[in-house]
PyMOL Python script that loads the backbone (N, CA, C, O; Angstrom):
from pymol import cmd

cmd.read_pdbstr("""\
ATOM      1  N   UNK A   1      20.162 -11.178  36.853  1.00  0.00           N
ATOM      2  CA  UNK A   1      18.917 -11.734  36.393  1.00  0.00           C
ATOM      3  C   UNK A   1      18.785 -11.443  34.893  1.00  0.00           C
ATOM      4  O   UNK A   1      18.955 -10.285  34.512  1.00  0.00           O
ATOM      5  N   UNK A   2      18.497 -12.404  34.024  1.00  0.00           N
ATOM      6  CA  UNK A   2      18.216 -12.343  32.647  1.00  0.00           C
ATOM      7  C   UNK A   2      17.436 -11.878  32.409  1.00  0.00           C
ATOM      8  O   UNK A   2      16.821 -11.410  33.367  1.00  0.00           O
ATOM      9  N   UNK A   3      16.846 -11.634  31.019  1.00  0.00           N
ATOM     10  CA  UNK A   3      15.593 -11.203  30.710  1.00  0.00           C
ATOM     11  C   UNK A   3      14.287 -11.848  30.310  1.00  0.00           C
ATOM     12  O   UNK A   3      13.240 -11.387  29.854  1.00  0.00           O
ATOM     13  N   UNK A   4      14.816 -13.452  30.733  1.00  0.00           N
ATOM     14  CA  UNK A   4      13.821 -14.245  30.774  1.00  0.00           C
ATOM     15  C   UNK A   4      13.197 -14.679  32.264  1.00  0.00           C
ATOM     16  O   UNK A   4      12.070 -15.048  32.593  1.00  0.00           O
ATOM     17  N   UNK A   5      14.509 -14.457  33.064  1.00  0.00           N
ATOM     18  CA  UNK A   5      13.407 -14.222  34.448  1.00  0.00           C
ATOM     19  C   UNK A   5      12.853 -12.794  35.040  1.00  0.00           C
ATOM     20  O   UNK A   5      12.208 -12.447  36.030  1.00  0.00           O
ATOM     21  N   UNK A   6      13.302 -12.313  34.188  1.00  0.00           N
ATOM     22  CA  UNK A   6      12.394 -11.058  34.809  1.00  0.00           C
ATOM     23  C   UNK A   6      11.035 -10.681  34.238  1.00  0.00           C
ATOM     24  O   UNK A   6      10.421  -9.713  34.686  1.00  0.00           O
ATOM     25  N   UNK A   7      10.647 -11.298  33.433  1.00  0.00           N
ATOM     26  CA  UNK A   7       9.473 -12.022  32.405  1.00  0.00           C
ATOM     27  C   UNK A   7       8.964 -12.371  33.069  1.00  0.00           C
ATOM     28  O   UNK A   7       8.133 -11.790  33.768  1.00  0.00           O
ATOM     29  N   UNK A   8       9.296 -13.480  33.085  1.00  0.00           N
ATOM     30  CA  UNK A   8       8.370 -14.246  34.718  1.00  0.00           C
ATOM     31  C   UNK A   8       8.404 -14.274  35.856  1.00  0.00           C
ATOM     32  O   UNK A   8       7.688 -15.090  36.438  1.00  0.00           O
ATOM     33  N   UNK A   9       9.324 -13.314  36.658  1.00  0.00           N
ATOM     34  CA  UNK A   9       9.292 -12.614  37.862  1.00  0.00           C
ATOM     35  C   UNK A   9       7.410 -11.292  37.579  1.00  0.00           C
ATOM     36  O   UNK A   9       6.372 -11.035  38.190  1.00  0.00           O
ATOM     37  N   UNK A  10       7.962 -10.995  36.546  1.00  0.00           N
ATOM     38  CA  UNK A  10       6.751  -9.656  36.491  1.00  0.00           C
ATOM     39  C   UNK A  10       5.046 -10.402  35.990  1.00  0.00           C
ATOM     40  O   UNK A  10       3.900 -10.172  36.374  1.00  0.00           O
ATOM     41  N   UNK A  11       5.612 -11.318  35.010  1.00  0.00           N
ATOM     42  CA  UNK A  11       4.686 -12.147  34.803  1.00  0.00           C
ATOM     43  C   UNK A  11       3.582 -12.829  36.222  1.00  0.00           C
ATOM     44  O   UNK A  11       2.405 -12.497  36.362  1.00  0.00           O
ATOM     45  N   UNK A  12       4.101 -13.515  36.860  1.00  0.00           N
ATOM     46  CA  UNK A  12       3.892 -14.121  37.632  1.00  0.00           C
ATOM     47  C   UNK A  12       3.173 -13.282  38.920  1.00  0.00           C
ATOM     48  O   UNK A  12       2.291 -13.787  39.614  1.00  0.00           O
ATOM     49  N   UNK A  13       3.811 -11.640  39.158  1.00  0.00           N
ATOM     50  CA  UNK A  13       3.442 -10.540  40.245  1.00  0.00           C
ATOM     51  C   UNK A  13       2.142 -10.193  39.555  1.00  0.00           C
ATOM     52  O   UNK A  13       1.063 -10.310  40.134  1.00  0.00           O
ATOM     53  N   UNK A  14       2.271  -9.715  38.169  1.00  0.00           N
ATOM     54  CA  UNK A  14       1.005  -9.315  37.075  1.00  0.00           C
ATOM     55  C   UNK A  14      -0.317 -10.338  37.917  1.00  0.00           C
ATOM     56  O   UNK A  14      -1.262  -9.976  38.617  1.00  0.00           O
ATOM     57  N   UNK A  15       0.165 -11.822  37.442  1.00  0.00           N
ATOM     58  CA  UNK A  15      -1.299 -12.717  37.647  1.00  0.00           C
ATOM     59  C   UNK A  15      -1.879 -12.482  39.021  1.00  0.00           C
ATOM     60  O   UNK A  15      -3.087 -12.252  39.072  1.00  0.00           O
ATOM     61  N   UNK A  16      -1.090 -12.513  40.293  1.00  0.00           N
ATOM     62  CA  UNK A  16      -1.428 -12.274  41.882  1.00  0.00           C
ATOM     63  C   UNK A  16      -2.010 -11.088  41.467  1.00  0.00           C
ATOM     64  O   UNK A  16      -3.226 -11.277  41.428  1.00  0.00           O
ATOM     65  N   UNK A  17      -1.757 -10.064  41.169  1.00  0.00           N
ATOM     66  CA  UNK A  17      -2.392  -8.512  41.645  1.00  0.00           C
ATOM     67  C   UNK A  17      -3.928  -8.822  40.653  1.00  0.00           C
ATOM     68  O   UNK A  17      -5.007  -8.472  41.131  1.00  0.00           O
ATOM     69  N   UNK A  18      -3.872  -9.419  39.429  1.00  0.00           N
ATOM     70  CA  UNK A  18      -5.235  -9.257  38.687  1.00  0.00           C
ATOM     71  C   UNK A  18      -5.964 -10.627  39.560  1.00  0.00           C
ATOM     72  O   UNK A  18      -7.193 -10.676  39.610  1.00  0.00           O
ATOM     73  N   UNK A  19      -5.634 -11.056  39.825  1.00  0.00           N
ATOM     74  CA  UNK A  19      -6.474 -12.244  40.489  1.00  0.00           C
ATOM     75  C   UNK A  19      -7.479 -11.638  42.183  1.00  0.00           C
ATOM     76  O   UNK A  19      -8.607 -11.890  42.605  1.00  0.00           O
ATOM     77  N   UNK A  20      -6.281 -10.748  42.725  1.00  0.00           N
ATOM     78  CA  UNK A  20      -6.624  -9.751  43.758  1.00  0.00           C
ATOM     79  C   UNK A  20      -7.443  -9.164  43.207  1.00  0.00           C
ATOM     80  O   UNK A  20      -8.559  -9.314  43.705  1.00  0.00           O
ATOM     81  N   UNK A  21      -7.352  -8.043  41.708  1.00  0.00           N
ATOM     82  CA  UNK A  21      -8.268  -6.814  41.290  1.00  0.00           C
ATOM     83  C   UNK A  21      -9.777  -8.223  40.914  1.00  0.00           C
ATOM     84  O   UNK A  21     -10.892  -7.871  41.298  1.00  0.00           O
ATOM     85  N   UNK A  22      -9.711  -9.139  40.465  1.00  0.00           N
ATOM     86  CA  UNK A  22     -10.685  -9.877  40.191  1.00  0.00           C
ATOM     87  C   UNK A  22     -11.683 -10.014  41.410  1.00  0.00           C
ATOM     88  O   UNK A  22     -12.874  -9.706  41.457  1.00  0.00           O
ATOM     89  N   UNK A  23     -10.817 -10.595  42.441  1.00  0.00           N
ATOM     90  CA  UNK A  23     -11.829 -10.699  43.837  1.00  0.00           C
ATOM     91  C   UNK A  23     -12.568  -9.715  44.197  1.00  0.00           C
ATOM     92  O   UNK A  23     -13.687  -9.671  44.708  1.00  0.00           O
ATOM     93  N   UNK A  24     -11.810  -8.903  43.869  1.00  0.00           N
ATOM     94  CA  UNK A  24     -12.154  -7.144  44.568  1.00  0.00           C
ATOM     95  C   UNK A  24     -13.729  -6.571  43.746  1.00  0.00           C
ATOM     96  O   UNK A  24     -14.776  -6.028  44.098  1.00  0.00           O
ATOM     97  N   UNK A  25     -13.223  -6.993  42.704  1.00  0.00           N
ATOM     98  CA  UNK A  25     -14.206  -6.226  41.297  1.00  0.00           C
ATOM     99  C   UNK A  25     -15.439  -7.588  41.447  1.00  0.00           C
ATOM    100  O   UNK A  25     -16.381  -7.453  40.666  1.00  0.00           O
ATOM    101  N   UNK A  26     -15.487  -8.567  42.157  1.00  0.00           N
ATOM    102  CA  UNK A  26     -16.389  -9.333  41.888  1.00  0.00           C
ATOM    103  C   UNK A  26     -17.137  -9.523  43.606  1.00  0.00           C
ATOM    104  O   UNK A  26     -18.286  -9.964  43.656  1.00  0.00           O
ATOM    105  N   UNK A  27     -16.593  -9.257  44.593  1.00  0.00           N
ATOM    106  CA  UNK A  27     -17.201  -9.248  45.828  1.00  0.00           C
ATOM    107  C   UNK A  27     -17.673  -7.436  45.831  1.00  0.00           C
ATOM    108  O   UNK A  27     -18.419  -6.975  46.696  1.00  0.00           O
ATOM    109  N   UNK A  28     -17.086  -6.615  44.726  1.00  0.00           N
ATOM    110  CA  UNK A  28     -18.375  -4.796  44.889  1.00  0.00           C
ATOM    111  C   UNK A  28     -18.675  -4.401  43.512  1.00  0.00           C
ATOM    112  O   UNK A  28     -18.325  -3.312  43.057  1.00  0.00           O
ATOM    113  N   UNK A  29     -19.455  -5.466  42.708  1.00  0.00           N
ATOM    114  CA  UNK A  29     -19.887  -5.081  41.801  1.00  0.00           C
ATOM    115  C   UNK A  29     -20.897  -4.675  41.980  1.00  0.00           C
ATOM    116  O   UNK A  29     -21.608  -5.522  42.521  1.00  0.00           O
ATOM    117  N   UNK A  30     -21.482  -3.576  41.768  1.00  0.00           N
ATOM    118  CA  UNK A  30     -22.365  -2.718  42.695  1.00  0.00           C
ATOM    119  C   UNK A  30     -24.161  -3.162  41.723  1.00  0.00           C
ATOM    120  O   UNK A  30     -25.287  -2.683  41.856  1.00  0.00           O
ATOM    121  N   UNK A  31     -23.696  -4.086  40.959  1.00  0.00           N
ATOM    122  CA  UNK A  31     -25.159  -4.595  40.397  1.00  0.00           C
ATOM    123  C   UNK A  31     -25.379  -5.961  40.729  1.00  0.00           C
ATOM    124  O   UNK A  31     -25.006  -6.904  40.030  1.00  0.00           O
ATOM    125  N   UNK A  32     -26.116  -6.069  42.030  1.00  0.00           N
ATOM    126  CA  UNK A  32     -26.025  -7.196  42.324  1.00  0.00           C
ATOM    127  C   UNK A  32     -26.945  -8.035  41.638  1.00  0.00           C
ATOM    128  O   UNK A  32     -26.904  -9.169  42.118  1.00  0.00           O
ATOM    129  N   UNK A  33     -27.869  -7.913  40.579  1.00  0.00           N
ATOM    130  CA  UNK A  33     -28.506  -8.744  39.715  1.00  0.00           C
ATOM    131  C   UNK A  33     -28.195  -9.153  38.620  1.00  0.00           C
ATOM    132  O   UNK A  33     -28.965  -9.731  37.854  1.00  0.00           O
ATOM    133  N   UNK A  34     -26.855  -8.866  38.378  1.00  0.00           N
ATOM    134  CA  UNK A  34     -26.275  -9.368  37.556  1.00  0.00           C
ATOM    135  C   UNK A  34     -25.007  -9.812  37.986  1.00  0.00           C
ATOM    136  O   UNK A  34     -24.353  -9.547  36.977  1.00  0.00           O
ATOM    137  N   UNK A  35     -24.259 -10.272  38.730  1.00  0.00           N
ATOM    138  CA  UNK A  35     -23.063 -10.473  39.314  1.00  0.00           C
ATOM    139  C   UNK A  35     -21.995 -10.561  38.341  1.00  0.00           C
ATOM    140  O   UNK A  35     -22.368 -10.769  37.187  1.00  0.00           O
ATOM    141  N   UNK A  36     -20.812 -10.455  38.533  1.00  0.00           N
ATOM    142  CA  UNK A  36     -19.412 -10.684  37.604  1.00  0.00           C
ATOM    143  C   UNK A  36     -18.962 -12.071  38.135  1.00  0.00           C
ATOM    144  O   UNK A  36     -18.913 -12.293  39.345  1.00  0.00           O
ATOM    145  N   UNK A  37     -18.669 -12.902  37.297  1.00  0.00           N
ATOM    146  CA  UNK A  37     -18.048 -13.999  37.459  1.00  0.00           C
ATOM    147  C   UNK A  37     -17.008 -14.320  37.021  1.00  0.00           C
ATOM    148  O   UNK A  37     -16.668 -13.447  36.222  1.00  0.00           O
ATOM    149  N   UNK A  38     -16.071 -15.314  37.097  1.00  0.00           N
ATOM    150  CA  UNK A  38     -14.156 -15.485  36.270  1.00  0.00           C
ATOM    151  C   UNK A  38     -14.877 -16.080  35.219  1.00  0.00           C
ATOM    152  O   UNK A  38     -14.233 -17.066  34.860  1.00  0.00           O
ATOM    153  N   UNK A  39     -15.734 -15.979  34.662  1.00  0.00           N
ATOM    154  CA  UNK A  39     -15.913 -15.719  33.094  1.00  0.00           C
ATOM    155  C   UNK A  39     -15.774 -14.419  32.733  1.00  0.00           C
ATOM    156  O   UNK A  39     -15.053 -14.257  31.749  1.00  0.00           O
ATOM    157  N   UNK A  40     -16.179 -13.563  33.157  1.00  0.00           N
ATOM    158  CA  UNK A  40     -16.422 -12.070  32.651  1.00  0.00           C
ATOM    159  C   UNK A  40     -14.428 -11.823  32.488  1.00  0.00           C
ATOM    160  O   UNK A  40     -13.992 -10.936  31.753  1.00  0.00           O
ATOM    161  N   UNK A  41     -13.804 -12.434  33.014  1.00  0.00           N
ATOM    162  CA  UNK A  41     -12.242 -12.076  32.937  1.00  0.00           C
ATOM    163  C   UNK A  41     -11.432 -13.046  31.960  1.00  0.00           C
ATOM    164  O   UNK A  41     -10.279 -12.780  31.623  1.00  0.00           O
ATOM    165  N   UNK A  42     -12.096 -14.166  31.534  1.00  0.00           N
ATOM    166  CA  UNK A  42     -11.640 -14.586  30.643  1.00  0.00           C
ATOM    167  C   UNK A  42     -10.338 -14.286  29.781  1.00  0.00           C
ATOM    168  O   UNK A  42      -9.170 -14.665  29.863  1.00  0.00           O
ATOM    169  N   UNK A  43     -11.191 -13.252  28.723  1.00  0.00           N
ATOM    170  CA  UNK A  43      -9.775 -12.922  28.034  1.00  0.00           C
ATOM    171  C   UNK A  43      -8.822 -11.954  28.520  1.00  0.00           C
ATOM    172  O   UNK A  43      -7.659 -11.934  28.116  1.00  0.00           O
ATOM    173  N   UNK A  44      -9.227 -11.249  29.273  1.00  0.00           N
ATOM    174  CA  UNK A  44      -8.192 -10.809  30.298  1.00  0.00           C
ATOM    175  C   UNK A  44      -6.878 -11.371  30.364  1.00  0.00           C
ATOM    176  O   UNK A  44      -5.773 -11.024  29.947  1.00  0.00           O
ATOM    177  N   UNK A  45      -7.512 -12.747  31.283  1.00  0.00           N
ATOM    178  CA  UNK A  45      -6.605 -13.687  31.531  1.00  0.00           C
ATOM    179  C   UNK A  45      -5.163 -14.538  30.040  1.00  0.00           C
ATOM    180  O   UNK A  45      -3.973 -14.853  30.044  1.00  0.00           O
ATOM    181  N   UNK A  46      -6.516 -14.544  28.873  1.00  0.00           N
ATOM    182  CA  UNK A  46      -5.795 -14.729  27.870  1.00  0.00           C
ATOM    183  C   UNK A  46      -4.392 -13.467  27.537  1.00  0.00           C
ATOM    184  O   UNK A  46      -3.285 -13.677  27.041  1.00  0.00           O
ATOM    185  N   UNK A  47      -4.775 -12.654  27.853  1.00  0.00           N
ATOM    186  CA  UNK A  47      -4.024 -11.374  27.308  1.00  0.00           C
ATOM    187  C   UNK A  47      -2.507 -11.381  28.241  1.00  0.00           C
ATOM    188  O   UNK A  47      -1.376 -11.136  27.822  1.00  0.00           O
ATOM    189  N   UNK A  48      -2.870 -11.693  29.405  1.00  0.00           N
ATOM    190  CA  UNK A  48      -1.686 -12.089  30.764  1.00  0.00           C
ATOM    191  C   UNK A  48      -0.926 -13.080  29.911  1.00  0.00           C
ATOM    192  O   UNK A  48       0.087 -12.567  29.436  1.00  0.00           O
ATOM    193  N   UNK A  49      -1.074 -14.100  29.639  1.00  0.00           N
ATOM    194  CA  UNK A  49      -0.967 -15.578  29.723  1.00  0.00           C
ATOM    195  C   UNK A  49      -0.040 -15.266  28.162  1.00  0.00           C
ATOM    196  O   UNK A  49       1.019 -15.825  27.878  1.00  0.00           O
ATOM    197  N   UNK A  50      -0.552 -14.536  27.545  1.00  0.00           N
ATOM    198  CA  UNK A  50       0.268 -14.409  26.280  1.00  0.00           C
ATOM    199  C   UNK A  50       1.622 -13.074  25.890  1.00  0.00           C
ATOM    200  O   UNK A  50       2.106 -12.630  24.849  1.00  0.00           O
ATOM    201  N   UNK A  51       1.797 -12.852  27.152  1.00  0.00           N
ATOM    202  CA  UNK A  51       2.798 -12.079  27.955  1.00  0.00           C
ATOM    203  C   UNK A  51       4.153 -12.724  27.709  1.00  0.00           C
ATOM    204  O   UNK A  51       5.164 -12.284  27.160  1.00  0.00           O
ATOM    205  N   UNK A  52       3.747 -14.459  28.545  1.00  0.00           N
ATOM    206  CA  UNK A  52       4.762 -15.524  28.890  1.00  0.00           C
ATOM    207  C   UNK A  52       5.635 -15.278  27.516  1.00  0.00           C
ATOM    208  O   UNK A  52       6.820 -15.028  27.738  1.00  0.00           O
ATOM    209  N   UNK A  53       5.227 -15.310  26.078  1.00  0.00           N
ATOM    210  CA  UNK A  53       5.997 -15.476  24.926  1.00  0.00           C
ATOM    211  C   UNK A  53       5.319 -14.458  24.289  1.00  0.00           C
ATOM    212  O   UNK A  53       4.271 -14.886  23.804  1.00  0.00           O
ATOM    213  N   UNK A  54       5.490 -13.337  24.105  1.00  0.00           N
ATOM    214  CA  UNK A  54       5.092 -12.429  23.164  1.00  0.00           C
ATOM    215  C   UNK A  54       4.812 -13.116  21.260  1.00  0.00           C
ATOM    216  O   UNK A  54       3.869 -12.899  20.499  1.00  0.00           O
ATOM    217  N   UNK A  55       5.894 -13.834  21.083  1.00  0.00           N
ATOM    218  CA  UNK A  55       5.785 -13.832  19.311  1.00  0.00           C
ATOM    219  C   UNK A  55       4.485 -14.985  19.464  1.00  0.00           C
ATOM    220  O   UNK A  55       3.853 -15.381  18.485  1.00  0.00           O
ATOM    221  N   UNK A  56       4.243 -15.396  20.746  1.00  0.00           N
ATOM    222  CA  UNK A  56       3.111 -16.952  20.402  1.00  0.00           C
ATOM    223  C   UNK A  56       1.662 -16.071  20.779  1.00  0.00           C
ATOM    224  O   UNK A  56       0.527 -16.413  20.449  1.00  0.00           O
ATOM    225  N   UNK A  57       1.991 -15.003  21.463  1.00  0.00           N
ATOM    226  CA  UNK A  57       0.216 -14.129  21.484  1.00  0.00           C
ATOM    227  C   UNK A  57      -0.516 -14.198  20.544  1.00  0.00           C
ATOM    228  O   UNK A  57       0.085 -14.098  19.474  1.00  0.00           O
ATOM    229  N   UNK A  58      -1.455 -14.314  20.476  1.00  0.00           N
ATOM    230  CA  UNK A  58      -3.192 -14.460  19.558  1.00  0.00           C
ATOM    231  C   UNK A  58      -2.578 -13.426  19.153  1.00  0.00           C
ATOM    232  O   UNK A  58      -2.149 -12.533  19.884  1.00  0.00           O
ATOM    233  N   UNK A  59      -2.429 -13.516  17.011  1.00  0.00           N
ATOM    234  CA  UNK A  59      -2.443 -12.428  16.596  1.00  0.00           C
ATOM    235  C   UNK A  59      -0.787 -11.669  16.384  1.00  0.00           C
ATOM    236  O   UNK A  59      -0.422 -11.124  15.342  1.00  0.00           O
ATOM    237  N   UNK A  60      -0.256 -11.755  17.186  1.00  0.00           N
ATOM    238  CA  UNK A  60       0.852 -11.259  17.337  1.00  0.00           C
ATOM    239  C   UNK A  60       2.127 -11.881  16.515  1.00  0.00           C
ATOM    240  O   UNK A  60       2.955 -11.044  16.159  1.00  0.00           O
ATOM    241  N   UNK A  61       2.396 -13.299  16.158  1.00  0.00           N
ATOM    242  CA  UNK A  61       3.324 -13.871  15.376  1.00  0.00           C
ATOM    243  C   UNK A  61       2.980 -13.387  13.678  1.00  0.00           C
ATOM    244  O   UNK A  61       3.670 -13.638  12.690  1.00  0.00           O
ATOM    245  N   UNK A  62       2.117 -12.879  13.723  1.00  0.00           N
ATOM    246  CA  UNK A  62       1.549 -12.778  12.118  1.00  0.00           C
ATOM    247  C   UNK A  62       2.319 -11.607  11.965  1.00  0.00           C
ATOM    248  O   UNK A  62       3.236 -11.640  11.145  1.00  0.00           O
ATOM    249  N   UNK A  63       2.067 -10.383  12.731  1.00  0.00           N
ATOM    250  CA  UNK A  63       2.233  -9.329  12.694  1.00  0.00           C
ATOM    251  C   UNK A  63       3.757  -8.901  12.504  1.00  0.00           C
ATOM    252  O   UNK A  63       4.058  -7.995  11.727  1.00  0.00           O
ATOM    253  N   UNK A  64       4.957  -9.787  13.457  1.00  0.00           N
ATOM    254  CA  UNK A  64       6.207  -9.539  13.607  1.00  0.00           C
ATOM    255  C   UNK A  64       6.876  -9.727  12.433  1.00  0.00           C
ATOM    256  O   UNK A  64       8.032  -9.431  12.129  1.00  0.00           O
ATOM    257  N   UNK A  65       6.034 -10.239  11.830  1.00  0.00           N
ATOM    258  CA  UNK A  65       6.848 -10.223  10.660  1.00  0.00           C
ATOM    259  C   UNK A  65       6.011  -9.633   8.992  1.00  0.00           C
ATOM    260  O   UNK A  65       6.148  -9.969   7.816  1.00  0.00           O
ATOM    261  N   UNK A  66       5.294  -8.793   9.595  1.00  0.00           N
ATOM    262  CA  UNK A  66       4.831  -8.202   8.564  1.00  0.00           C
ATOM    263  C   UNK A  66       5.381  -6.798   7.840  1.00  0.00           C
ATOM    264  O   UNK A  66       5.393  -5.995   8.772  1.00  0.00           O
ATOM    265  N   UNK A  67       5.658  -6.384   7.120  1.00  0.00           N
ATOM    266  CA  UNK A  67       6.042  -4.243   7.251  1.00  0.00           C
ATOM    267  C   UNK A  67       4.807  -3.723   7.803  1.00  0.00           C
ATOM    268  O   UNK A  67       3.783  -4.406   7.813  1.00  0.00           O
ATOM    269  N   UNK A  68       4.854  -2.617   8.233  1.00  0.00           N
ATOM    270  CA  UNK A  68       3.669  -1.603   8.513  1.00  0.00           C
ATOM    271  C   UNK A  68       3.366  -1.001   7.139  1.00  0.00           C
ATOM    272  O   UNK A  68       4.179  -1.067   6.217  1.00  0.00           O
ATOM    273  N   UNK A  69       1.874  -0.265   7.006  1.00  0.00           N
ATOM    274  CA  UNK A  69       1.234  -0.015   6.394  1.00  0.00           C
ATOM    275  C   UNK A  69       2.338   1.168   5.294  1.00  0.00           C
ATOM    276  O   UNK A  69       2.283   1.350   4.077  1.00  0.00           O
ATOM    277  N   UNK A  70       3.064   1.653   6.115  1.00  0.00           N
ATOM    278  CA  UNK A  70       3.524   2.560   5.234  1.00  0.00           C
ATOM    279  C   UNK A  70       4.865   2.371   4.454  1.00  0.00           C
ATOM    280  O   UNK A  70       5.544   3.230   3.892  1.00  0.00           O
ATOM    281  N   UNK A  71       5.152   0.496   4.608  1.00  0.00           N
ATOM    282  CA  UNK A  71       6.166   0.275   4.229  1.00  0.00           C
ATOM    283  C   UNK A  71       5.169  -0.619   3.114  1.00  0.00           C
ATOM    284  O   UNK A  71       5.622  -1.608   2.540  1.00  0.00           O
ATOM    285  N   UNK A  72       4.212  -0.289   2.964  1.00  0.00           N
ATOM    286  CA  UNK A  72       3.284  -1.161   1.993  1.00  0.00           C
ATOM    287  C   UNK A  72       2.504  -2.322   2.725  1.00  0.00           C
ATOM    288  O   UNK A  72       1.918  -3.006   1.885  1.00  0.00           O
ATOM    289  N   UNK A  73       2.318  -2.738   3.926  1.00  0.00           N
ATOM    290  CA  UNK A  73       1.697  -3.742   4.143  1.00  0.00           C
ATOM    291  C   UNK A  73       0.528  -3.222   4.290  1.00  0.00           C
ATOM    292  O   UNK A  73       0.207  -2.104   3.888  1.00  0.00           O
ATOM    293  N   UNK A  74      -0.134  -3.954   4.840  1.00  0.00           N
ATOM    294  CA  UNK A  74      -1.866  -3.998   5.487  1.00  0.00           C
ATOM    295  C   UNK A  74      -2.309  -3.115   6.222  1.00  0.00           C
ATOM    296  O   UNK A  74      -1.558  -2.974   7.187  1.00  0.00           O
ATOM    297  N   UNK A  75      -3.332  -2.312   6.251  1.00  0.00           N
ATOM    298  CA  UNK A  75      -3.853  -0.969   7.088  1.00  0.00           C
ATOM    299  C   UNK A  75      -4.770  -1.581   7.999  1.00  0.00           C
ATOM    300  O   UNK A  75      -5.138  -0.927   8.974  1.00  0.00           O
ATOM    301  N   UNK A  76      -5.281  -2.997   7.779  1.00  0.00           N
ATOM    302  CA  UNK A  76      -6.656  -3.477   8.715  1.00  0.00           C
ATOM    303  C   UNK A  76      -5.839  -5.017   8.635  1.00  0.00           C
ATOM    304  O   UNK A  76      -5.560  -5.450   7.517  1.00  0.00           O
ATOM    305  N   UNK A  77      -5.572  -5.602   9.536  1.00  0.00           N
ATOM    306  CA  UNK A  77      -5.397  -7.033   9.799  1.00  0.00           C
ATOM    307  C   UNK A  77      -6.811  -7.477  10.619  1.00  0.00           C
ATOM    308  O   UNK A  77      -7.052  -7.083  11.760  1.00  0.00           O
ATOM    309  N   UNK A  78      -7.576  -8.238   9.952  1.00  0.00           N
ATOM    310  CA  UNK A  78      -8.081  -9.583  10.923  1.00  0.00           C
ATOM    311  C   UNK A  78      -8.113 -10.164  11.743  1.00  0.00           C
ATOM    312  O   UNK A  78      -8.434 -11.320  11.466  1.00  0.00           O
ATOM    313  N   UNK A  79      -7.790  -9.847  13.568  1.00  0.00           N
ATOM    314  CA  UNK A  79      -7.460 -10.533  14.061  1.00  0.00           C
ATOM    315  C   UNK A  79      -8.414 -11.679  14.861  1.00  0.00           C
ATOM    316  O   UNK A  79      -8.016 -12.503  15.685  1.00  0.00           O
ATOM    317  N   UNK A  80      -9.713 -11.493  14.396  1.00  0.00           N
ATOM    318  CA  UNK A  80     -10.882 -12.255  15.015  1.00  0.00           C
ATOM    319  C   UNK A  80     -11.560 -12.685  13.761  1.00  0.00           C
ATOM    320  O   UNK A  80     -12.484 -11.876  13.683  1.00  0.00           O
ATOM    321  N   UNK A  81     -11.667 -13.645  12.519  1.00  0.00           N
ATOM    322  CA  UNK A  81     -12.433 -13.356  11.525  1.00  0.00           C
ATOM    323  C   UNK A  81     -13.513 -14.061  11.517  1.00  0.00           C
ATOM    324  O   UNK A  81     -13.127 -15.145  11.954  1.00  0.00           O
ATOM    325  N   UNK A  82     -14.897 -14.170  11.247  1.00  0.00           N
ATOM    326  CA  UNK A  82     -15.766 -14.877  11.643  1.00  0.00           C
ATOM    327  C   UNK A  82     -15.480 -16.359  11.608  1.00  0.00           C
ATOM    328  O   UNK A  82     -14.534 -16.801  10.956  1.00  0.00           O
ATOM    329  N   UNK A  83     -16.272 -17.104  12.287  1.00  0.00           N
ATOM    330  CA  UNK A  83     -16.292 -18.347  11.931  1.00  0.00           C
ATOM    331  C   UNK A  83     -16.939 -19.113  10.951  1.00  0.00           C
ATOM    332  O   UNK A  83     -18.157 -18.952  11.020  1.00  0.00           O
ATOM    333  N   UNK A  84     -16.518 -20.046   9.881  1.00  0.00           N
ATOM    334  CA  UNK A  84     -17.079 -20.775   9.310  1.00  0.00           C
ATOM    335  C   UNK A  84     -18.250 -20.889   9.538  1.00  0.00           C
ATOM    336  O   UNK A  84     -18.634 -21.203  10.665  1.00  0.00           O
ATOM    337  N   UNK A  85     -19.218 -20.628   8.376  1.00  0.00           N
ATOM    338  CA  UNK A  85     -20.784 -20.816   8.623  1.00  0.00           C
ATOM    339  C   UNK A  85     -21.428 -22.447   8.535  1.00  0.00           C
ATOM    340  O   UNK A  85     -22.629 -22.647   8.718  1.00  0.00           O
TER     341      UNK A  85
END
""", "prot")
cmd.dss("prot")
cmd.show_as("cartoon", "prot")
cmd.util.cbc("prot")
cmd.orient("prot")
């Protein structure tokens, strides 16, 4: 097995078990006046999903090719910056 199916062998086990912890965490959320919904997991889900290709993750292609701070690059990167007003 390569190391591109074992990516998405683990990939793929990852989404079943959080989709399970989702049901779980949303049928005993113990505040029932406010309930959890598959919005509240959202980026969660984003964070899984950008697993599939590491260099294409939010944030992450910028970085691979940057030096670290102590090779002179950047101590604070941006990775959310506001939106246009």
């Amino acid at each position: 097995m390569d190391n591109e199916d074992a990516r998405r062998q683990f990939i793929s086990e990852l989404w079943q078990r959080f989709e399970q912890l989702q049901a779980w965490a949303e049928e005993n959320w113990p505040d029932k006046d406010n309930p959890l919904s598959s919005a509240d997991f959202v980026e969660s889900r984003k964070e899984i999903l950008g697993l599939r290709n590491p260099a294409q993750a939010p944030g992450r292609a910028r970085l691979l090719n940057e030096p670290e701070p102590e090779q002179g690059g950047a101590q604070y990167v941006d990775l959310n910056p506001a939106p246009w007003p």
